[in-house]
Each structure stands twice: as structure tokens, then as C-alpha cells.
N, C-alpha and C positions, 0 to 999 in steps of 0.2 A: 137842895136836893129836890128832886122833882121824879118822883117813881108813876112808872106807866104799866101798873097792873096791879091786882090787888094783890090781897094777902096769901101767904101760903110757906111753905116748909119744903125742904131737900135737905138727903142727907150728902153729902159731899166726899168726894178724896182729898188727902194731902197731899203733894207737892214740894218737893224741896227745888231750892234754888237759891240765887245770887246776885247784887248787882253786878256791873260792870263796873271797872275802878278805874281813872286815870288812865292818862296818853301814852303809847307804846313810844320810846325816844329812840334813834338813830345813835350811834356809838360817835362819841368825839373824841379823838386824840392827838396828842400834840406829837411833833414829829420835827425832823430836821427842816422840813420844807412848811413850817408851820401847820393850823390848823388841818385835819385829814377827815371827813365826814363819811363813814363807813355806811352804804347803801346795804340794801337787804342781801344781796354779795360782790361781794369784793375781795381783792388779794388778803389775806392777814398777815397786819403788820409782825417782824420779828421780834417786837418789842414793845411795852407801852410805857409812855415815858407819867405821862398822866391822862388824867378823863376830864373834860371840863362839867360832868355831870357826875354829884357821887349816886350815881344809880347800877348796879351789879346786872351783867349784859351775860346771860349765856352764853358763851361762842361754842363752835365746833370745828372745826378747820378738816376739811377732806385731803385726800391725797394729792387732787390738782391745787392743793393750797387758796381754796375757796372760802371766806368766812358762810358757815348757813348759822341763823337763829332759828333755834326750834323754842316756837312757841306752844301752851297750855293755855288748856280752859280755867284755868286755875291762875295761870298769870293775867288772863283776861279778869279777872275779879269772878269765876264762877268756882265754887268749892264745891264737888259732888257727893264728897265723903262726909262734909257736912251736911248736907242734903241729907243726904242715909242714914247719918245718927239724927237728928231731930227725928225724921220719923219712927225710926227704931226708939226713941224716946216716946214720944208720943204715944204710941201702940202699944205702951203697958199703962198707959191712963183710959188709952180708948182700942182695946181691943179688935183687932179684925181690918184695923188701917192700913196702906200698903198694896192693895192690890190696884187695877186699874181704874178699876170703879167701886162706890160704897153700893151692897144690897140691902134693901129693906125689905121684909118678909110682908106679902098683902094678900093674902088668899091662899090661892093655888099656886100665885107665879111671887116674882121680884119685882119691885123699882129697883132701878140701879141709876145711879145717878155719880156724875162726873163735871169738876172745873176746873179753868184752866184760865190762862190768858196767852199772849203771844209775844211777850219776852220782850228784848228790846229790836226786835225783829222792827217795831212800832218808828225807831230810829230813823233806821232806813227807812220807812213810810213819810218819817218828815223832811227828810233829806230829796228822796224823790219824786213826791209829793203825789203818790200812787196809794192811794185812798178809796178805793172801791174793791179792794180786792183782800185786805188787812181785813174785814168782818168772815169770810168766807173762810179764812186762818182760824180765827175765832172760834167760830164754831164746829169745824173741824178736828181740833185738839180736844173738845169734850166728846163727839159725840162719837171717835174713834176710838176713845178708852172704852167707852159705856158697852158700842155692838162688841170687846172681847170677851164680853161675859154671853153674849148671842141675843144681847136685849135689839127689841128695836127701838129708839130714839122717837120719845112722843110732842117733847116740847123742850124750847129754847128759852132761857133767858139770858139779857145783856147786862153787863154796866159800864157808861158812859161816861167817864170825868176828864174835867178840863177843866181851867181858868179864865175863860172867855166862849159862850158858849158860840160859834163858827155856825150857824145855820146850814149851810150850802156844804162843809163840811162834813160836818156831822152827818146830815144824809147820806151822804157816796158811802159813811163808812157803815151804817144803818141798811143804805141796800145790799153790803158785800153779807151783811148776814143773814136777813131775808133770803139772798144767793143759796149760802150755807146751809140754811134749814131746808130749801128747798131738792136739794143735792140731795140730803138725807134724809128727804121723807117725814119730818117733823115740822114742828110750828114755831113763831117768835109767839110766845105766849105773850110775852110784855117785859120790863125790866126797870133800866134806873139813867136819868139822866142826873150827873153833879157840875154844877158851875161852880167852881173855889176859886176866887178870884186871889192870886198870890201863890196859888199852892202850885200852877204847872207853869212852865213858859209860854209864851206868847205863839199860837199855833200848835201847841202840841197837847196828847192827850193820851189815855190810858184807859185799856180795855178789859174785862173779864169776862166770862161765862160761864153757863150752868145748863146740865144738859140732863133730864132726865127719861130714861125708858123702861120697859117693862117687858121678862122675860118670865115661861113657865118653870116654876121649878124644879122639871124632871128634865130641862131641855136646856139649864145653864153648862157655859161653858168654861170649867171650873181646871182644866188638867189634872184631873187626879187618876184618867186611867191612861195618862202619857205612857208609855214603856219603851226598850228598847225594840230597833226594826221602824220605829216611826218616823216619819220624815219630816223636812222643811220645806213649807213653799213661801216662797218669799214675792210679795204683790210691788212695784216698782212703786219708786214716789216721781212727784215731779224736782225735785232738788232739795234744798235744804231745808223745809216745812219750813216750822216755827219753835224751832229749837239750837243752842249753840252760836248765836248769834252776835253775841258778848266777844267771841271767841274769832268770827267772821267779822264782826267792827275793826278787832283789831289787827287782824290781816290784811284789809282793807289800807286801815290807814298806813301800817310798815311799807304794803306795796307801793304806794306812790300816784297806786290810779286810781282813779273816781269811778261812783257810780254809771256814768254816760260811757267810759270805754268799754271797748267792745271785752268779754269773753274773751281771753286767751285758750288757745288751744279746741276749740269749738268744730274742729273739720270746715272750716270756713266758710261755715252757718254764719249770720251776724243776728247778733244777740249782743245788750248791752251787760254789763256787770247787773246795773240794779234790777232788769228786768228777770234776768237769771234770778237773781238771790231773791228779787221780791213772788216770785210762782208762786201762787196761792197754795196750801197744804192740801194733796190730796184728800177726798175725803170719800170712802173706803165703805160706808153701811150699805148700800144697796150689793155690791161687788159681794162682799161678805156675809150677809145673810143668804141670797143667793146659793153661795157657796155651803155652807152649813145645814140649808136647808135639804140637801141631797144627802147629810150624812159622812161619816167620817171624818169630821173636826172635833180633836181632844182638847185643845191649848191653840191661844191667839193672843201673841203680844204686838203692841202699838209702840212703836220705835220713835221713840222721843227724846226726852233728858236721861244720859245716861247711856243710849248710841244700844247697838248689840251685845256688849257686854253687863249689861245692869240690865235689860228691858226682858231678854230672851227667859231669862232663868227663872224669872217671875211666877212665868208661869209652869214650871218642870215640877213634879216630886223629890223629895229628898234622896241624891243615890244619883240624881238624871242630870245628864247633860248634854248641849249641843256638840254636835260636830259641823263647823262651817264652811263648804267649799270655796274657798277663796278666789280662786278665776268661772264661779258657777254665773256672773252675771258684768256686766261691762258699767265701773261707775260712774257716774253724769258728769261730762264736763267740768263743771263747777265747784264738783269734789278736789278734781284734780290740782285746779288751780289754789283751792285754799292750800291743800296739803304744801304744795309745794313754793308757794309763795309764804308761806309761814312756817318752811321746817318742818310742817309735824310729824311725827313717829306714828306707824299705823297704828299702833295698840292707842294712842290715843284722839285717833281718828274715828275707831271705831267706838270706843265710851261717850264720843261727842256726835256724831254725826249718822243721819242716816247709810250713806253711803248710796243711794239709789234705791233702796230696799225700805218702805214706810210702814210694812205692815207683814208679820211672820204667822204663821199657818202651822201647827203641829198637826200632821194628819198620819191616817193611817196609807201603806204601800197602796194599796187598790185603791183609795180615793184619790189620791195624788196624781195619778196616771188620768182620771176623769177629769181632775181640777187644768194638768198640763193643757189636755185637750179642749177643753169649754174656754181656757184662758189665755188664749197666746201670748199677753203678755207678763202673765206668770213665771216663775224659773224654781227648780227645782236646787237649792242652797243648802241644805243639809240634812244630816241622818241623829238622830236621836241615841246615845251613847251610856257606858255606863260612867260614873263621876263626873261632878256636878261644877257646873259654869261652863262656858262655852271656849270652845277651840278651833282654832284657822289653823285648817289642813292644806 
């Protein structure tokens, strides 16, 4: 262990999440004309005589007699609902856990402080071997939770582990955070380098962070005076941050094609897969405070684990709930292809994925109209209703 800073303390959020588990398999079956190896679609057969895998294969067969698999983040090895109950456990031992950021009371204002890592999004980092842009992730998933409270972001810390420690490596991913803090106006305070020789593979490594800021406490951004009449604005992402990615591995690999080909369906843009899925995470505090600082921000949720349907509600009153325009914004490319290269069903498209949308705005009607204008690439996604969880109208 080798720590690049001295001593000190944050209080932190929790986090639920999952590994990924195991290789998505292709259907075998035997058939009059021997072995039949069922691609991600193909005709379905009338019959299955055997499997030469005992592994149980969702099918669904459409009217043109198509097999589609519809894959989960949950078949990917990610359990959300187990997410939910650990921390609903947790928060009758440590009360007040759960929201985006942890506050800590200092005077007049808060620390608010927020951690995070970047999932196995890291994967595809070693697969594509696009390492300067994986710290920029990094610290963008802390320091986007922290500015929902209306904190501003004062300092950065890392942690670094690997099993051989990669010099020239290690920096590219060193300066993507640097990057990062710099985006959002804060500092790399210092952090932690780990060499475990045994513990990771050969080239590969594993990230955390820690992100703390500090708001007034007459000026947090708490949603408790959310009501009906209020609206949504929803701030774009650049693709699929750094979340659900367990989920997009395994789409990847059913598909058939690699990181290097190109984006399917891209308006004949050329873009490869990895550079798509690897787009560094928006990162949202300058935009956002900005915006807050004019007035009329009740409620800001950070669209991460858990998609729109878990992130939104977060931050509502008991009673409140979203209303979601569903053709209010066009989503990225790269959406499109997961969904449909992997079956998924929108209801669980949207619990996993951003959809184009990284960062959601509870505001009042008269700010909304200011924020359209100052923000052109803003979009106006929803109305504030009464009954609680969110709905696509």
C-alpha cells in the first residue's frame, strides 16, 4: 500500500450493486439436420428435440416467427433489488443512508460527501485499452451525486489497485482524474496507490473515489418543497456513463461484434462500439450550480444504478411522483442498439440505463422556461404528479 496524502476522514454514501456472473451461451439444438446453433435471431424451431447445454434460455418467438432473447441486468449477474434491501438494512443501523450524498453538519453549511467507482465499465477499459479517460468516469459518479444536494465539490480522492503496478499506465488513468477534478472545479487532494501481487490479473486494475463538498444550510437541495405543477428538466448524457455495464458486456458478447465495429444504426456517423460505450461520464457541477444559483431548483437526481425508475423518486416527498414524456427527447444511438440487440423490454431499460438523460432537474414552471433558454441542450421530460414513483406517458 503506498497512500499519497495524509490523514483525514469523510463521511460517505452507500451503494448497492453486483458482480457480473458468467458467459451468455448461444442455444444448441439438435434437430433432423444435426447440430442447429441459434444466433441472437433466427427462425424458431418447431420443436426441441434436446440442448446440448442444460442451461434454461428465455425464448420468445414474434409473429414473423423470430426467436428474440430478452436479456436482464439481473441475468447479467447485477441484482437491484438486492441493492435496495442491503441498504434499507443498513439505514436502521445508520440512519439517514440512501440519499445521494452523506451530510455532515459544520457551522453554518454541510460537507456532503459522496463514493463511487466505475463498475465493470473498467472491462471494457482493458479490452480497449482506452485509459485516460476511465479517471474522468471516476470522478464524475462522486462528484455528480454530491452537487444534488447544491454542494460545491472541494476535493478529490482516488484508490488505485492492481497486481503489478504498470507505471505509464497508471498515469493516463491518474491524468483522466486530474481531468475530472478539473471539469468540476475541485482538487485531487491525494489518495491511495495498492500493488497486491496475485490479487488482480495481469494488466488489469480497479478504481474508487471519494468526493467531498460543502453547501450552506439554508441553500441545500433537499426536495421537500417538490409539489404538484413542477416540472422536469432533464440535462443529456453523453451515453451510457458508468453504470449497467455488467448488462452491456453481456450484450456485447450475444451480439457477435467487437468493440472496433462500428455503431450500428448511428445515421452514418462512424463511431466505433468501444468508443461509444467508452464516452467518458458527463460531468454535470459547473452546468448545475449555475443553474441553481438563479433559483428555482427543489429536487436533482444523478441517473445512475437503478436508470429513472429507482433514481427519480429519490428525491420526491411522500404522495409525489413523476410524470415522464416519453418522446420529450431522442435517445443516443447506443441505447438503441443495446435494447435491441439484447431484447430488452423498456421498463427495464429504463431501471438500467440512462437513456440519454444523466442528470434530472425538479423545478419550478417559471424557472424551467429560463433554464430551456440559458440551456439549449436541455429538454423539458416531465411534470410533477400526484402518486408516488414515476410514469411514461
Amino acid at each position: 500500500m503506498s497512500a499519497r496524502f495524509g490523514s483525514g476522514t469523510a463521511a460517505a454514501k452507500l451503494i448497492g450493486g453486483g458482480p457480473a456472473k458468467g458467459r451468455y451461451q448461444n442455444a444448441v439444438f439438435s434437430g433432423p439436420s444435426g447440430l442447429i446453433r441459434l444466433p441472437q435471431r433466427s427462425l424458431c424451431l418447431p420443436s426441441v428435440v434436446a440442448a446440448e447445454k442444460k442451461r434454461k434460455i428465455a425464448v420468445e418467438c414474434s409473429k414473423g416467427g423470430e426467436e428474440v432473447q430478452k436479456l436482464t441486468y439481473k441475468d447479467a449477474g447485477v441484482d437491484i433489488d438486492a441493492g435496495s434491501e442491503l441498504v434499507r438494512r443498513i439505514a436502521k443501523m445508520a440512519p439517514g443512508i440512501g440519499g445521494f450524498g452523506g451530510l455532515f453538519p459544520l457551522g453554518d453549511s454541510y460537507l456532503v460527501a459522496g463514493t463511487d467507482g466505475v463498475g465493470t465499465k473498467l472491462k471494457l477499459a482493458f479490452e480497449s485499452e482506452i485509459h485516460d479517460t476511465i479517471g474522468i468516469d471516476l470522478v464524475a459518479m462522486s462528484v455528480n451525486d454530491i452537487v444534488t444536494s447544491g454542494a460545491k465539490p472541494l476535493f478529490f480522492l482516488d484508490y488505485f489497485a492492481t497486481g503489478h503496478l504498470d507505471v505509464d499506465l497508471a498515469e493516463k488513468v491518474i491524468k483522466g482524474i486530474v481531468d475530472g477534478c478539473q471539469q468540476s472545479d475541485c482538487i485531487l487532494l491525494g489518495g491511495e496507490t495498492a500493488e497486491m501481487p496475485g490479487f488482480y490479473p495481469n494488466g488489469e486494475y480497479d478504481l474508487s473515489g471519494f468526493a467531498v463538498g460543502i453547501v450552506k444550510k439554508d441553500a441545500v437541495i433537499d426536495g421537500k418543497n417538490i409539489e404538484v405543477g413542477d416540472v422536469l428538466i432533464g440535462l443529456p448524457s453523453s451515453g451510457v456513463h458508468s453504470n449497467g455495464f455488467s448488462l452491456v458486456r453481456r450484450v456485447l458478447s450475444y451480439s457477435g461484434l467487437s468493440l472496433k465495429d462500428q455503431l450500428p444504426g448511428n445515421n452514418g456517423k462512424p463511431i466505433t462500439l468501444g468508443e461509444a460505450l467508452m464516452a467518458p461520464t458527463v460531468i454535470y457541477v459547473k452546468q448545475v450550480l449555475d443553474i441553481i444559483s438563479k433559483g428555482g431548483v427543489k429536487g436533482i437526481a444523478h441517473i445512475t444504478g437503478g436508470g429513472f425508475t429507482d433514481n427519480i423518486p429519490r428525491v420526491f416527498p411522500s404522495g409525489l411522483g413523476a410524470k415522464i414524456f416519453s418522446n420529450s427527447w431522442d435517445a443516443p444511438a447506443v441505447f438503441k442498439w443495446i435494447q435491441e440487440a439484447g431484447g430488452i423490454e423498456d421498463a427495464e431499460m429504463r431501471r438500467t440505463f440512462n437513456m440519454g438523460i444523466g442528470m434530472v432537474l425538479v423545478v419550478t414552471n417559471e424557472a424551467s422556461k429560463r433554464i430551456l433558454s440559458e440551456h439549449h441542450s436541455a429538454y423539458l421530460i416531465g411534470e410533477v404528479g400526484p402518486g408516488e414513483g414515476v410514469k411514461f406517458v
